[in-house]
ROTI-399919 format. One record per residue: residue in three letters; chain; x, y, z of N, C-alpha, C, O in turn. Coordinates in nm, 4 decimals, m for minus. Example, Ala and Ser with C-alpha at 12.3 -4.5 7.8 and 13.67 -1.06 7.14 Angstrom:
# ROTI-399919
+------+-----+----------+----------+----------+----------+----------+----------+----------+----------+----------+----------+----------+----------+
: type : mol :     n_px :     n_py :     n_pz :    ca_px :    ca_py :    ca_pz :     c_px :     c_py :     c_pz :     o_px :     o_py :     o_pz :
+------+-----+----------+----------+----------+----------+----------+----------+----------+----------+----------+----------+----------+----------+
:  ALA :   A :   1.3190 :  m0.5690 :   0.7800 :   1.2300 :  m0.4500 :   0.7800 :   1.3200 :  m0.3300 :   0.7800 :   1.4236 :  m0.3319 :   0.8465 :
:  SER :   A :   1.2850 :  m0.2250 :   0.7080 :   1.3670 :  m0.1060 :   0.7140 :   1.2900 :   0.0030 :   0.7870 :   1.3409 :   0.1138 :   0.8039 :
+------+-----+----------+----------+----------+----------+----------+----------+----------+----------+----------+----------+----------+----------+
***
This chain:
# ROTI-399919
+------+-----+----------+----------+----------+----------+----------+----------+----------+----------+----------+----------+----------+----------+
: type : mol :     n_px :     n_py :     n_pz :    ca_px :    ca_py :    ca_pz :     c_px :     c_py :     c_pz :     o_px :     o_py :     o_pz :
+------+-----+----------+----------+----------+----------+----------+----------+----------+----------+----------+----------+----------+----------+
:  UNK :   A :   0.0839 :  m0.1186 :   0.0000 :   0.0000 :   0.0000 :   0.0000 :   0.0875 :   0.1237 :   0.0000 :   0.2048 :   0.1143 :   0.0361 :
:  UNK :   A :   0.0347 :   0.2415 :  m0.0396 :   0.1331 :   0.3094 :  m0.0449 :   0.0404 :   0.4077 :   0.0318 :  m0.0815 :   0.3990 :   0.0464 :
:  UNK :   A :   0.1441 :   0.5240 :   0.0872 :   0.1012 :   0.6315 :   0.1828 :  m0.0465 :   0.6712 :   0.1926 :  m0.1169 :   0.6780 :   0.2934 :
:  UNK :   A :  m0.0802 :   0.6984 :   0.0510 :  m0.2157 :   0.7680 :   0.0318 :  m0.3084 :   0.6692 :   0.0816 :  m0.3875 :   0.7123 :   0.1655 :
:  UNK :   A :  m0.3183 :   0.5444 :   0.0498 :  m0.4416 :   0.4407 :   0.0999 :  m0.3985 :   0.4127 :   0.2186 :  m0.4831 :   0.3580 :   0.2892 :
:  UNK :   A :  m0.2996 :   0.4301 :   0.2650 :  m0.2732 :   0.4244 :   0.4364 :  m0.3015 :   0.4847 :   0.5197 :  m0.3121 :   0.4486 :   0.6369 :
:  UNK :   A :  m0.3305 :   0.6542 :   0.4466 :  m0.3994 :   0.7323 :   0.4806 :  m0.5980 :   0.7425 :   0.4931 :  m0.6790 :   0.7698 :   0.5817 :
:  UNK :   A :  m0.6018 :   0.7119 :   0.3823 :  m0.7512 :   0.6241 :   0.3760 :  m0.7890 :   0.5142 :   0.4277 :  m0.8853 :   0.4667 :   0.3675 :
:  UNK :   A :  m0.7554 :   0.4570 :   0.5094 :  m0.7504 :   0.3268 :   0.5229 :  m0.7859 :   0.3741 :   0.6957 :  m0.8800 :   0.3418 :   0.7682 :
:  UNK :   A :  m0.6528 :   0.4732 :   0.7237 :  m0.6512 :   0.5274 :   0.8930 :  m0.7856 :   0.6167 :   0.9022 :  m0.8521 :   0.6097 :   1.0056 :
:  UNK :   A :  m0.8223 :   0.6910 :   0.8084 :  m0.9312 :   0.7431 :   0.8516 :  m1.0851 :   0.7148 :   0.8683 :  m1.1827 :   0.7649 :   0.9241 :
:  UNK :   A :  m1.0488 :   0.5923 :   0.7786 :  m1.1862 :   0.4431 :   0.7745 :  m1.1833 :   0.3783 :   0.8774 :  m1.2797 :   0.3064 :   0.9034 :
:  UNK :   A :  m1.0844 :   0.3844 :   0.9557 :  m1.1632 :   0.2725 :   1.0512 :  m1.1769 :   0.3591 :   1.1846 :  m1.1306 :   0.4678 :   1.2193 :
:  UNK :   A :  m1.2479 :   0.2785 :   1.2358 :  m1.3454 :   0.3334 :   1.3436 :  m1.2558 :   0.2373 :   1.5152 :  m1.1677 :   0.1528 :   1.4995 :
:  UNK :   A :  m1.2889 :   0.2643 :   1.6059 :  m1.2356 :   0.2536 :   1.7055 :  m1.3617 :   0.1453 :   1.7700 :  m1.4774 :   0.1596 :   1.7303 :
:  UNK :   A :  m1.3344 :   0.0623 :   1.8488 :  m1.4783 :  m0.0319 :   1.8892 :  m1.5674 :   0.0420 :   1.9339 :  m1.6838 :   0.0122 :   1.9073 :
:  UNK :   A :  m1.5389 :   0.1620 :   2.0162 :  m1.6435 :   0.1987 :   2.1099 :  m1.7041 :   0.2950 :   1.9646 :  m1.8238 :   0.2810 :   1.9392 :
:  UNK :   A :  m1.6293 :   0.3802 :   1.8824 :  m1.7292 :   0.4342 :   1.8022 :  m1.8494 :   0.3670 :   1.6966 :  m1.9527 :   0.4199 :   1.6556 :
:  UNK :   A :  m1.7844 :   0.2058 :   1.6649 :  m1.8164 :   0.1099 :   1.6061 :  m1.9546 :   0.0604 :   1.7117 :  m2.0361 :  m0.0212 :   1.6687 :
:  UNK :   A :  m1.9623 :   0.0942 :   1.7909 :  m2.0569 :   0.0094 :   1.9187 :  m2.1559 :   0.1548 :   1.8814 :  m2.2730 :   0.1392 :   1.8466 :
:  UNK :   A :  m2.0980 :   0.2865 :   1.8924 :  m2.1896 :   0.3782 :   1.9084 :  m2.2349 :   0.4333 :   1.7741 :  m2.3108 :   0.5301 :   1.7783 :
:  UNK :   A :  m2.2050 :   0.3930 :   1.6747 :  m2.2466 :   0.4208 :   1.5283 :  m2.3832 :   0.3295 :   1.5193 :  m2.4710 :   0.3694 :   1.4428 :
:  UNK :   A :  m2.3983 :   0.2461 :   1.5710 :  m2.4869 :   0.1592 :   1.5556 :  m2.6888 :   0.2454 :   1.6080 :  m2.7843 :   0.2547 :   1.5309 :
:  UNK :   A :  m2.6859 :   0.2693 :   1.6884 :  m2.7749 :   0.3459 :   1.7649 :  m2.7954 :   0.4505 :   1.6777 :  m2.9112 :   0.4677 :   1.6398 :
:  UNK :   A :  m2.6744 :   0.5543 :   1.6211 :  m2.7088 :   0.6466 :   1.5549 :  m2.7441 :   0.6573 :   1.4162 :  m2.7725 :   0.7627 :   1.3595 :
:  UNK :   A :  m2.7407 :   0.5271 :   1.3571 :  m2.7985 :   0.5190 :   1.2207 :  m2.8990 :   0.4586 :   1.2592 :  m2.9887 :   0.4825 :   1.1783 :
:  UNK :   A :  m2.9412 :   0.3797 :   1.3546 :  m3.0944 :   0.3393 :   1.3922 :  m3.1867 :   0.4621 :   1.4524 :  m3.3077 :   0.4473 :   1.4693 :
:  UNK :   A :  m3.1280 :   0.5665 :   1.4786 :  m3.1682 :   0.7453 :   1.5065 :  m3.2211 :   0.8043 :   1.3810 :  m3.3222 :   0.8719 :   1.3621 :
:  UNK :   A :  m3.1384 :   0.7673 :   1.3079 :  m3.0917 :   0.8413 :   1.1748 :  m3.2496 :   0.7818 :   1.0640 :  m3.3257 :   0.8469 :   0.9924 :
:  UNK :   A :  m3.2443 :   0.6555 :   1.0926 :  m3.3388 :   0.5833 :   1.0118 :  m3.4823 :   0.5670 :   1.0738 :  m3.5706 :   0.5084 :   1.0111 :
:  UNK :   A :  m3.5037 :   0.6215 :   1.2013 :  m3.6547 :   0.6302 :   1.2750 :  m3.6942 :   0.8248 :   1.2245 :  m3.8073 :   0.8649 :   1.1972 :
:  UNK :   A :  m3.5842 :   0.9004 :   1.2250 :  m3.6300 :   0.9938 :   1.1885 :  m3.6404 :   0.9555 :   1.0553 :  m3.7459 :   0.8920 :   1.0550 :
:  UNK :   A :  m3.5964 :   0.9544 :   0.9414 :  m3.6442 :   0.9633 :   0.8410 :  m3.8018 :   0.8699 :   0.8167 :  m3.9082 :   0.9134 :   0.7727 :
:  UNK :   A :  m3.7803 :   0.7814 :   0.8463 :  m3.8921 :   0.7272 :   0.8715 :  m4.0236 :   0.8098 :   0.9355 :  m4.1357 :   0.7834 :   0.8920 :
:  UNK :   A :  m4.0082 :   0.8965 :   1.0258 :  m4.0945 :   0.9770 :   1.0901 :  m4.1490 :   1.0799 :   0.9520 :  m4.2596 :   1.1023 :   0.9028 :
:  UNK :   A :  m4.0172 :   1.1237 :   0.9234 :  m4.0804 :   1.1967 :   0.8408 :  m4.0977 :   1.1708 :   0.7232 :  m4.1306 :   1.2747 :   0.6659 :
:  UNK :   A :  m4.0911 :   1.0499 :   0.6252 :  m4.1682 :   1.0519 :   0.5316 :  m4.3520 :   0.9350 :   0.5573 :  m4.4344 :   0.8945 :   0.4753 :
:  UNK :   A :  m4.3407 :   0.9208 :   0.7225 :  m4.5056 :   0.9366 :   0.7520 :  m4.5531 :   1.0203 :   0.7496 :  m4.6592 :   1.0157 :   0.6873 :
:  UNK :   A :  m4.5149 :   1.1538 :   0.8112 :  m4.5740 :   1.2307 :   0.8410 :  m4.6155 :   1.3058 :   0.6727 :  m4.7262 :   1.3500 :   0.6421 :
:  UNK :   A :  m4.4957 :   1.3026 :   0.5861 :  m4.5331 :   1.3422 :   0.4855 :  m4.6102 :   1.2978 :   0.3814 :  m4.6422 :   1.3918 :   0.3087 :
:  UNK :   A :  m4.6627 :   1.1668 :   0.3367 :  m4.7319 :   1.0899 :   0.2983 :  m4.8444 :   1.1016 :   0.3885 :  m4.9458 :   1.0821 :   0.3213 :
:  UNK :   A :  m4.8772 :   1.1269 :   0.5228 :  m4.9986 :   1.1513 :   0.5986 :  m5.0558 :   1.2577 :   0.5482 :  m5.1761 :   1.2835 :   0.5431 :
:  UNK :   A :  m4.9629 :   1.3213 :   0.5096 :  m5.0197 :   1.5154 :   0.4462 :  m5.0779 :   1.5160 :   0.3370 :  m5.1857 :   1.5726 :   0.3186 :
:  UNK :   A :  m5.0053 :   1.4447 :   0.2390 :  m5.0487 :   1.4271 :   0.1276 :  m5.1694 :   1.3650 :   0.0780 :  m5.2447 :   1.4114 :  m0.0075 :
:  UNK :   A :  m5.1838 :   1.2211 :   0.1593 :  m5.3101 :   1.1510 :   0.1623 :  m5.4265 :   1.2640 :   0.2005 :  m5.5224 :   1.2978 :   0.1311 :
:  UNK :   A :  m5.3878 :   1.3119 :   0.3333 :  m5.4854 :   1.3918 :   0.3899 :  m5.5764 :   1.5618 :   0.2736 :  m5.6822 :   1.6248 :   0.2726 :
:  UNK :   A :  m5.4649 :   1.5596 :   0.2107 :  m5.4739 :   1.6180 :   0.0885 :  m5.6072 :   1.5879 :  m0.0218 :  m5.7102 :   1.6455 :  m0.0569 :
:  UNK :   A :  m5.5624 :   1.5091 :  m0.0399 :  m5.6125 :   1.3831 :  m0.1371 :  m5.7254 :   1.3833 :  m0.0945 :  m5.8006 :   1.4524 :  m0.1632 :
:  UNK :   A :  m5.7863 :   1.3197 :   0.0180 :  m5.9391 :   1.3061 :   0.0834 :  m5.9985 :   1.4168 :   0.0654 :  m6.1154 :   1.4240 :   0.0276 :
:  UNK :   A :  m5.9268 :   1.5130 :   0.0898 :  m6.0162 :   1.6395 :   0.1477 :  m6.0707 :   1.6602 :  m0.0289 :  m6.1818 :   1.7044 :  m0.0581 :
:  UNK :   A :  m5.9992 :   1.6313 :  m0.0984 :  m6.0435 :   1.6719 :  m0.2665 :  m6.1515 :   1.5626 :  m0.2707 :  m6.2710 :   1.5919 :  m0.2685 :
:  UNK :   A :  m6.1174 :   1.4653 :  m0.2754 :  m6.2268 :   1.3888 :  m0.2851 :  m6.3704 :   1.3975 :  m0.2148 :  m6.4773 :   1.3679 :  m0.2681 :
:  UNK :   A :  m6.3514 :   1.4437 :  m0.0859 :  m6.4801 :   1.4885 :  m0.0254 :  m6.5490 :   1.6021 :  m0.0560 :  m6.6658 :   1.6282 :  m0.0271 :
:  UNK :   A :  m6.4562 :   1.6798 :  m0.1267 :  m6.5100 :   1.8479 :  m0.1142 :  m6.5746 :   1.8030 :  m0.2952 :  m6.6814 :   1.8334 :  m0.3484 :
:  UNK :   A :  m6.5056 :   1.7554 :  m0.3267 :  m6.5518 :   1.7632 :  m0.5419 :  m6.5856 :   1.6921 :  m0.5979 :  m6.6673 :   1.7000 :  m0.6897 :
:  UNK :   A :  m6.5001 :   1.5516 :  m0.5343 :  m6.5795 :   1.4247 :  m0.6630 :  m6.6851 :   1.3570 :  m0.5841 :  m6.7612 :   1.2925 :  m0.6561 :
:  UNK :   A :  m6.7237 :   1.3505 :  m0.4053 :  m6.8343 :   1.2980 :  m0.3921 :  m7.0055 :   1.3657 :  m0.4145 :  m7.1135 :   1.3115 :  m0.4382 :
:  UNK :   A :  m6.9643 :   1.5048 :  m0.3938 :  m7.0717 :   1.5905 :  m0.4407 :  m7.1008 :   1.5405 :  m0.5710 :  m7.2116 :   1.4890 :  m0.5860 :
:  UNK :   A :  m7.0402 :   1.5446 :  m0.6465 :  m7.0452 :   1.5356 :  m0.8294 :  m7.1349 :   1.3797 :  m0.8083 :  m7.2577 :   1.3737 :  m0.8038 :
:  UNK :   A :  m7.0686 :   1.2947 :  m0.8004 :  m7.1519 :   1.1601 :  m0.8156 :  m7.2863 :   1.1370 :  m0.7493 :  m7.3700 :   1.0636 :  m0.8017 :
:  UNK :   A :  m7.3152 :   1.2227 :  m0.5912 :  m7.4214 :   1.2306 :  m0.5636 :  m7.5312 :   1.2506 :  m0.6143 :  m7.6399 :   1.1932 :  m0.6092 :
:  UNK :   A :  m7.4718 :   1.3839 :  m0.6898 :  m7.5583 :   1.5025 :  m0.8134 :  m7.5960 :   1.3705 :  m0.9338 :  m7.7051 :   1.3224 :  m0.9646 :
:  UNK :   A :  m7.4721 :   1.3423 :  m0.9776 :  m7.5405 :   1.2634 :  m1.0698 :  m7.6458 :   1.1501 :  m0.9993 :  m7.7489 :   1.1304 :  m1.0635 :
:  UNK :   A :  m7.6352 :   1.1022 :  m0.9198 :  m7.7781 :   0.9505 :  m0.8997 :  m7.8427 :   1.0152 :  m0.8707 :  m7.9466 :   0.9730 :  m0.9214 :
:  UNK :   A :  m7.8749 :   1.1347 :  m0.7982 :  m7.9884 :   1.2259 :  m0.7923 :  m8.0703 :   1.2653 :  m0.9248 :  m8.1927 :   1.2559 :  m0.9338 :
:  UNK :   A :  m7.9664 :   1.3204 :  m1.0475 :  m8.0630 :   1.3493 :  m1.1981 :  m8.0848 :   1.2402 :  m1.2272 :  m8.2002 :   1.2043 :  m1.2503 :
:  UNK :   A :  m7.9530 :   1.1342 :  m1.2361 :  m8.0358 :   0.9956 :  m1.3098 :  m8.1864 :   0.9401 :  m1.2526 :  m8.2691 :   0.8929 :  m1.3306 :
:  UNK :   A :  m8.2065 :   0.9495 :  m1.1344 :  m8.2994 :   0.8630 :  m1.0450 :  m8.4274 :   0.9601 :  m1.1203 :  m8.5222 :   0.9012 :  m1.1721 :
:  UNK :   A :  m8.4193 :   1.1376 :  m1.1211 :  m8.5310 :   1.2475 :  m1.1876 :  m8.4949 :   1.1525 :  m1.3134 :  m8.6084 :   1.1671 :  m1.3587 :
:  UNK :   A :  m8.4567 :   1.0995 :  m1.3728 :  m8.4450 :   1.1304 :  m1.5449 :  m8.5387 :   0.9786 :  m1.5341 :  m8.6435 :   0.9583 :  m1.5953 :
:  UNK :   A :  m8.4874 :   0.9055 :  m1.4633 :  m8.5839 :   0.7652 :  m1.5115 :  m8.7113 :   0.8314 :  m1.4704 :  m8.8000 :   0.8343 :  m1.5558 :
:  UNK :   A :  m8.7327 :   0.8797 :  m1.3656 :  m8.9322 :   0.9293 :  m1.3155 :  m8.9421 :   0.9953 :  m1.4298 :  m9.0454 :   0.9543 :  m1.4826 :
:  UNK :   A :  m8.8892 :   1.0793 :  m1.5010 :  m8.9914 :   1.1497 :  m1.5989 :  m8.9786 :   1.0813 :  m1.7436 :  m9.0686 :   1.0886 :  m1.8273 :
:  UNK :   A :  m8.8546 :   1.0126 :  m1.7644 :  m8.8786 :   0.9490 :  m1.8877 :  m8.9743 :   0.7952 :  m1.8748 :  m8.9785 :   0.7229 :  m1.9744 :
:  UNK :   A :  m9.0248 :   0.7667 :  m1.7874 :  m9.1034 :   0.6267 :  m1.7864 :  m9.2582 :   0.7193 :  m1.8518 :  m9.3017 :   0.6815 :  m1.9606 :
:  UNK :   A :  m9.3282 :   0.8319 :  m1.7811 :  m9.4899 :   0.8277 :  m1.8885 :  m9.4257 :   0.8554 :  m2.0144 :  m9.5266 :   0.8616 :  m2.0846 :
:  UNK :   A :  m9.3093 :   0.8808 :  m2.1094 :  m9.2276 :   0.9126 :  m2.2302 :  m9.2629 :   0.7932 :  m2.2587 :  m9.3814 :   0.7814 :  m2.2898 :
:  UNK :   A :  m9.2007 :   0.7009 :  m2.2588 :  m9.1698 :   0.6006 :  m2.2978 :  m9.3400 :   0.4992 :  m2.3121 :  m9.3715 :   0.4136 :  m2.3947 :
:  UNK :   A :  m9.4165 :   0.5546 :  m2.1978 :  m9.5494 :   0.5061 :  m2.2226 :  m9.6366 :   0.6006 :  m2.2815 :  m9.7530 :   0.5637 :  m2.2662 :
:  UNK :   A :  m9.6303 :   0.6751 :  m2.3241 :  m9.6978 :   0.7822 :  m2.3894 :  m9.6749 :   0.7561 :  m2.5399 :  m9.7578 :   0.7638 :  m2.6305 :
:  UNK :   A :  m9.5636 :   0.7283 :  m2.5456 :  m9.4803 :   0.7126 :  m2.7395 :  m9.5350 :   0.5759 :  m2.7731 :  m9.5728 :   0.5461 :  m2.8864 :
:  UNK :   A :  m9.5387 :   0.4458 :  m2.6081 :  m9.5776 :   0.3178 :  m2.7093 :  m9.7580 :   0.3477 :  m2.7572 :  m9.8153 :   0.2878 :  m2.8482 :
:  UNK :   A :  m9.8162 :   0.4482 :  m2.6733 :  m9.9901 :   0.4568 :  m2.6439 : m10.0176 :   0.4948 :  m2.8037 : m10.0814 :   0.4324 :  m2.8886 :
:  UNK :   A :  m9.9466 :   0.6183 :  m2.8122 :  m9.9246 :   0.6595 :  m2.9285 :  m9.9094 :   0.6538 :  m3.0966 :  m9.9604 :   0.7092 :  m3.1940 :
:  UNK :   A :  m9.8034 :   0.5480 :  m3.0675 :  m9.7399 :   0.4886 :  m3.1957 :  m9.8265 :   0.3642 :  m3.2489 :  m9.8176 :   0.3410 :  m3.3695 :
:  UNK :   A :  m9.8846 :   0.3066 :  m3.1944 :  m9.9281 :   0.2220 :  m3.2390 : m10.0252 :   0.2457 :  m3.3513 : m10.0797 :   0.3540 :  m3.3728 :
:  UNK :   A : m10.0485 :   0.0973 :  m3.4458 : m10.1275 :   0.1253 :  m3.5392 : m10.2479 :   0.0845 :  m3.5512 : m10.2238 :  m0.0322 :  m3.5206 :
:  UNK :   A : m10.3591 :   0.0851 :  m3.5709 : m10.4634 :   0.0935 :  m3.5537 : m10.5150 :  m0.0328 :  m3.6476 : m10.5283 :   0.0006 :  m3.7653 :
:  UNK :   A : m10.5419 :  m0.1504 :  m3.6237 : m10.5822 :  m0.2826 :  m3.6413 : m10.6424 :  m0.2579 :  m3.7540 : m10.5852 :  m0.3106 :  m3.8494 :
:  UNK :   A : m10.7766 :  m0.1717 :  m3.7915 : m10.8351 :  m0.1861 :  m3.9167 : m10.7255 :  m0.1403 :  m4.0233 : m10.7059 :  m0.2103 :  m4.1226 :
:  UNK :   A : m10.6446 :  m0.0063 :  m3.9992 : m10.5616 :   0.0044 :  m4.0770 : m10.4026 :  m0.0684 :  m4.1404 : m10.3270 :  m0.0334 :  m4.2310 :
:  UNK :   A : m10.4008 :  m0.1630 :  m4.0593 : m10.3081 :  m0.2471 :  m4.0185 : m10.2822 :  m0.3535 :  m4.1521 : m10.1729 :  m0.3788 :  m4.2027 :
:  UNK :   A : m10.4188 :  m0.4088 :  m4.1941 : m10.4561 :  m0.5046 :  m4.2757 : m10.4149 :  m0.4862 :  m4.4171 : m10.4449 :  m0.5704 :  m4.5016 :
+------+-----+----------+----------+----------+----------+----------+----------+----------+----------+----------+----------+----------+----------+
***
């Protein structure tokens, strides 16, 4: 080896007790991050709902509400056109 990686080499290694105490602090290191990409994905979701409650459940409500009006008034339509249309037996022949 020559000087330079001897030099790299001395500043890589770690001493037991820092080796004992590195351990804890990347398990620190990895509960916070963890914290915070819950918390941030909690935000976001929470995001998300609030759109969905405020815009697209209104909207679909609205719609089964007209559809449910549209079948009541198109059913006497639909019996009015067959009362209607029909052809008249003597003329039929």
């Amino acid at each position: 080896m020559n000087t330079r990686q001897q030099g790299v080499t001395r500043r890589l290694s770690f001493s037991f007790r820092q080796k004992i105490l590195l351990l804890p602090g990347l398990a620190a290191v990895a509960l916070l991050l963890t914290l915070v990409l819950t918390v941030s994905l909690g935000r976001k979701n929470e995001s998300r709902l609030r759109t969905i409650r405020d815009g697209y459940y209104p909207s679909v409500q609205l719609s089964r509400t007209l559809q449910e009006e549209l079948s009541h008034l198109s059913t006497p339509h639909r019996r009015a056109t067959r009362t209607s249309w029909k052809v008249p037996t003597a003329c039929a022949g």
